[in-house]
N, C-alpha and C positions, 0 to 999 in steps of 0.2 A: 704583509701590510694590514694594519686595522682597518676596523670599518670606520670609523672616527678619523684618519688619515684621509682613507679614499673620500668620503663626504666633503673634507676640507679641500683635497683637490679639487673637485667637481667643481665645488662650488668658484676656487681659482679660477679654473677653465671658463666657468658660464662667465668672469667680469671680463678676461680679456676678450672674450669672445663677441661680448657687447659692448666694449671700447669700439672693438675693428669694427662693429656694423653701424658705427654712429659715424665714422669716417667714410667708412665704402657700404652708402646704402643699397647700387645695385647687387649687394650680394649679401643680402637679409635674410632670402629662403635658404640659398647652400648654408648660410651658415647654422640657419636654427634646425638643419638637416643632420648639422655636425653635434650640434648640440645634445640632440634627441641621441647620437648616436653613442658619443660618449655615456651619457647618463644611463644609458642600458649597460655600457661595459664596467658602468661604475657599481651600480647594486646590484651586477650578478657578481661581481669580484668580491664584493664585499659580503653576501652571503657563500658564497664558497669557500673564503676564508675564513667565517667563522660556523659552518658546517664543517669544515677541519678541522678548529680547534675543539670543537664538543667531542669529535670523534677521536682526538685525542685524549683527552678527558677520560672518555669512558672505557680505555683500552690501557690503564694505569692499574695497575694492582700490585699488593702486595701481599705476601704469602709467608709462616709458620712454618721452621722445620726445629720440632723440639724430640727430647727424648722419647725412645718407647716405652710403655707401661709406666710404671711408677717408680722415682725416683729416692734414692735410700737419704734418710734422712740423717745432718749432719755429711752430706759426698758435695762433691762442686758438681755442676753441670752447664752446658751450652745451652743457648737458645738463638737461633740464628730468624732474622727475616731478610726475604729475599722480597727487592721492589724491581719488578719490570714493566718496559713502556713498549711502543709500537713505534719510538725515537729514539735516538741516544740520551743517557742521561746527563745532564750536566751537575746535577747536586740533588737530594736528597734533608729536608727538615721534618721533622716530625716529634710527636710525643709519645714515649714511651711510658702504661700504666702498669705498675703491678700490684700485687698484694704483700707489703713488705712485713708483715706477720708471719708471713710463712717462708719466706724466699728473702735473699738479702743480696744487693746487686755485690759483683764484686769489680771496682774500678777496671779496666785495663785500655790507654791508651786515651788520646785526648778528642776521639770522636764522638764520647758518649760522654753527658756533662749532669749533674742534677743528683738522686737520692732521694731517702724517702716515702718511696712508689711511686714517683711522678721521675722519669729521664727525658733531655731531651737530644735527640741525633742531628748533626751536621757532619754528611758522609758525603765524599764525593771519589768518582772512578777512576781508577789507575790510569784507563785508557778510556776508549772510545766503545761506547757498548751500549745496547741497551736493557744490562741485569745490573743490578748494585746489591749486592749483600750485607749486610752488620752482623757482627755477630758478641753476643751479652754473655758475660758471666755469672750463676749466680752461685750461691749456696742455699740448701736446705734448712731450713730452721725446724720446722715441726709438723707431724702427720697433718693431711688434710690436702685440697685445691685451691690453688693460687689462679686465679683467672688473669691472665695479660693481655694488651692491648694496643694498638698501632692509632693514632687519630690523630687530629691536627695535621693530617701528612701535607705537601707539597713536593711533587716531583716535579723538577724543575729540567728545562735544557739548557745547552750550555748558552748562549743567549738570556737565561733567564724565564723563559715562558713558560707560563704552570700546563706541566703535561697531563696532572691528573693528582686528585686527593684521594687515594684508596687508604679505607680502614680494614681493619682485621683484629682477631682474637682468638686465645687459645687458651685453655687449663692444663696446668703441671700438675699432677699428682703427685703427693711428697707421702714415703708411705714408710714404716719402721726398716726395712730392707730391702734387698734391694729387687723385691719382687716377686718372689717366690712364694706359691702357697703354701700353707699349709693344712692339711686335711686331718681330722678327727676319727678315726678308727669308732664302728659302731660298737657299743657295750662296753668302752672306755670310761672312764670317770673324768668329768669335766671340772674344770675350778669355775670359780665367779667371771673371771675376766677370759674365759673361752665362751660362755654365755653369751656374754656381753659382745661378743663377736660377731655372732650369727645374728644376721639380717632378719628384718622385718619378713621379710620375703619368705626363708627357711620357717618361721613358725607357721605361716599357710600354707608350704606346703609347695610351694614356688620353689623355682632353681636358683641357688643361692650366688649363680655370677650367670651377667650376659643378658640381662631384661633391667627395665626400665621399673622401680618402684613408686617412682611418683612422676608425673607429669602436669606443668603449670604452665598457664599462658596469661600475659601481662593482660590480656583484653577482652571480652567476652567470654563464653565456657564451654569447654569442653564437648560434645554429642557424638558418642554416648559418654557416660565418667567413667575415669578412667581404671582400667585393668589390664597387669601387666601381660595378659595373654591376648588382647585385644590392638591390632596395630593400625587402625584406619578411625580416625576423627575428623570433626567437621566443627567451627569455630566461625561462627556468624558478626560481623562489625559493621556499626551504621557507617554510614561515606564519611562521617566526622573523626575518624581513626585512621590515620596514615602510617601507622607503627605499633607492631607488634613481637615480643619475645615470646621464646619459648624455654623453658627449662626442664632437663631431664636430670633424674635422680638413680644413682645405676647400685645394682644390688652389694656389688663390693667395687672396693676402691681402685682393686686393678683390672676392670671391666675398661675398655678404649669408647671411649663416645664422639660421635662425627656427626655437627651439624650442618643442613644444606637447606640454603633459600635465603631470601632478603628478609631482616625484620622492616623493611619500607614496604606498603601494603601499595598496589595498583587494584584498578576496580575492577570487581570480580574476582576468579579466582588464585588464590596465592599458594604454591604449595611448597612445605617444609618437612624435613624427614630428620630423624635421628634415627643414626644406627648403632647398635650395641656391640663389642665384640669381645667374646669372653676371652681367659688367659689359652682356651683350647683352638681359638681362631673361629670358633662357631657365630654367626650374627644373625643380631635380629633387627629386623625397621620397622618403625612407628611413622606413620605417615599423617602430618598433618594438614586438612585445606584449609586455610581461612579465607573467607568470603567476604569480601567488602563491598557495601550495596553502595549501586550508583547513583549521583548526582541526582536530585530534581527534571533540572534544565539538560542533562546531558540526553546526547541522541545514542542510538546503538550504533552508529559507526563508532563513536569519539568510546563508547565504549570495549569495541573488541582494540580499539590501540590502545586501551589503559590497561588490558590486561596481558600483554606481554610484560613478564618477571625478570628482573637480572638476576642471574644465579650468585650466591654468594657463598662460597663452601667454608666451612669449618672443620676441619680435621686435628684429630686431638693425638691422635697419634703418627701424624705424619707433620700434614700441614693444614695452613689454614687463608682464607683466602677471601679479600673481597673485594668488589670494585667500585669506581666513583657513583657517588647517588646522585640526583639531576636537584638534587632537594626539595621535590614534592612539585614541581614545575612542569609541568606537559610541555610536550610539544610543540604545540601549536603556538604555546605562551612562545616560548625560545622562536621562533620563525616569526611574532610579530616583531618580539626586537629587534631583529635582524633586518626586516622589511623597510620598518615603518619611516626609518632618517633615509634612503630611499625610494620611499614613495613621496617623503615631505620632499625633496630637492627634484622630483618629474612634478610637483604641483608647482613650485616655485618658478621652473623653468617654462610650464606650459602659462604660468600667467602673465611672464616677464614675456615671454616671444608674443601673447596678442598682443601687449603695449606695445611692442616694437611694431607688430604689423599692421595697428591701428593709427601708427604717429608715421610711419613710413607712408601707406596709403593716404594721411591728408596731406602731407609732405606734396608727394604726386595730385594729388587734386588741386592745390595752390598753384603746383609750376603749371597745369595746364591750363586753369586759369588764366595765369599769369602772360603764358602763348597768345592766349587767345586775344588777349586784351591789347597786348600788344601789336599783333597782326591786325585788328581794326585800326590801332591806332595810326600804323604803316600806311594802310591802306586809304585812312583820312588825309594824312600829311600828301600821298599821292595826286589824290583828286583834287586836293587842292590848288596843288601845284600844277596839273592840269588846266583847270578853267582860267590860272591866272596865265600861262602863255595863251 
């Protein structure tokens, strides 16, 4: 039940409740006992219900299972996403991005609808469960990375209640074959376009897979700059930056790259890592903290709660993963919501019960009045009739 339901009830309760005390006024205090009592069972119901529904919200994800290494160019290939909840799913909508320069969807079946690099999904489950799969076809069009994307999501139950909007993303690497190196023999003769091959990286002198050649962040810079033999940085953002990227740039194309952490900033510290991992399984991490300075007005409590991070993983060679964001809304904000149409119905009630108990009280001061005036009157008519026998 909503909170919006329960409110509207209460509010039902308190009129019949004040019908009957305007009939049967000896029982004004039982009732505004009852009153009190309900309206406590109403706004803790009503924040427990929607303390459930956040907590379902944020236990929605959706997760990347794409090919390994790089994918030959001109071959079909799979890319599956898996959305799971902490409920059964009733349905699945979302939008699907990709890069169609490089990748070309290939139709199959009428859950996936749209083209162009923009799909949109309506998937719904066989049975009763709480995993739902899809899974895309595409083709290879030309060397290079195709970056894909989950948004817009809505996980729905079978009722229809939004269980949670997790995003997610992934890069296909599309690469001339289907993966295999190939290595250069020292004191060999090279042409132009084996030159052209070797990495920025191999001319200094760098290992030519499995490290990072460039790293960029959408917001502040880097401390210290960056070097691919260097894995710990530190990226400083005033409190007015609630969102930050990171991009990493890897020495060859069939290097695996795995990002982890939220690009949504909470205050203080954030931490995100890219990890490399060459075609020999070797890896390397690059660890980055960004720092988001706090509020003005904010106290240090309200700060150690803003700086717990939802992790959000990105695996490029597995999967990739991410969960609902609260959309830059603390806490506290979400528990005023939830509060305040129950504090406004205990103020309403507490004002409507003195008028009661203010109009009941001269109610009771009139009738005894009223006794009294009476009983002299009695008592006049008595003695009158007295003296006259």
């Amino acid at each position: 039940m909503s909170s919006r339901r329960l409110t509207n009830y209460a509010i039902c309760t308190i009129i019949k409740l004040t019908i009957a005390f305007s009939s049967e006024g000896q029982v004004i205090i039982l009732n505004l006992k009852r009153i009190c009592h309900t309206l406590i069972l109403m706004a803790a119901a009503a924040a427990i219900c929607s303390l459930f529904s956040i907590t379902a919200s944020a236990a929605s994800r959706a997760e990347f299972y794409i090919p390994d290494g790089a994918v030959a160019q001109g071959s079909d290939f799979e890319v599956t996403v898996k959305f799971t909840s902490d409920q059964n799913i009733g349905a699945v909508q979302s939008d699907f991005v990709y890069d169609d320069s490089s990748v070309q969807f290939v139709p199959d079946g009428d859950m996936i609808t749209g083209g162009s690099g923009i799909l949109f999904i309506e998937a719904y489950p066989d049975s009763d469960s709480s995993e739902l799969s899809v899974t895309l076809k595409f083709t290879a069009l030309k060397k290079g990375v195709s970056e894909m994307s989950v948004s817009n999501c809505s996980v729905l139950s079978g009722d229809g209640t939004t269980l949670g909007s997790p995003t997610a993303y992934a890069n296909i690497t599309v690469g001339e074959d289907s993966g295999t190196v190939t290595t250069i023999p020292s004191g060999s003769s090279q042409t132009d376009s084996d030159v052209s091959a070797i990495t920025t990286a191999d001319e200094s002198s760098a290992p030519a897979q499995g490290i990072l050649t460039e790293l960029t962040v959408s917001e502040g810079e880097l401390i210290p700059e960056f070097s691919y033999d260097i894995y710990n940085y530190v990226v400083k953002v005033d409190n007015s930056v609630d969102y930050c990227e990171i991009e990493g740039t890897t020495a060859s194309i069939l290097d695996y790259i795995w990002y982890t952490g939220s690009n949504y900033l909470q205050v203080g510290d954030n931490i995100r890592t890219i990890t490399v991992t060459d075609t020999n399984g070797n890896k390397r991490a690059y660890t980055i903290t960004i720092q988001r300075a706090a509020a003005p007005e904010e106290s240090s409590s309200q700060e150690e709660i803003n700086t717990q991070t939802q992790s959000v993983t990105t695996s490029v060679r597995q999967t990739t993963s991410a969960r609902s964001d609260s959309g830059g809304e603390s806490a506290m904000d979400k528990y005023k919501k939830i509060l305040m149409p129950a504090l406004g119905i205990v103020m309403f009630v507490l004002v409507l019960s003195l008028v009661i108990l203010i109009v009941w009280l001269r109610s009771k001061a009139k009738e005894r009045r009223e006794r009294k005036e009476e009983e002299k009157a009695r008592i006049k008519r008595g003695n009158i009739q007295s003296k006259k026998k």
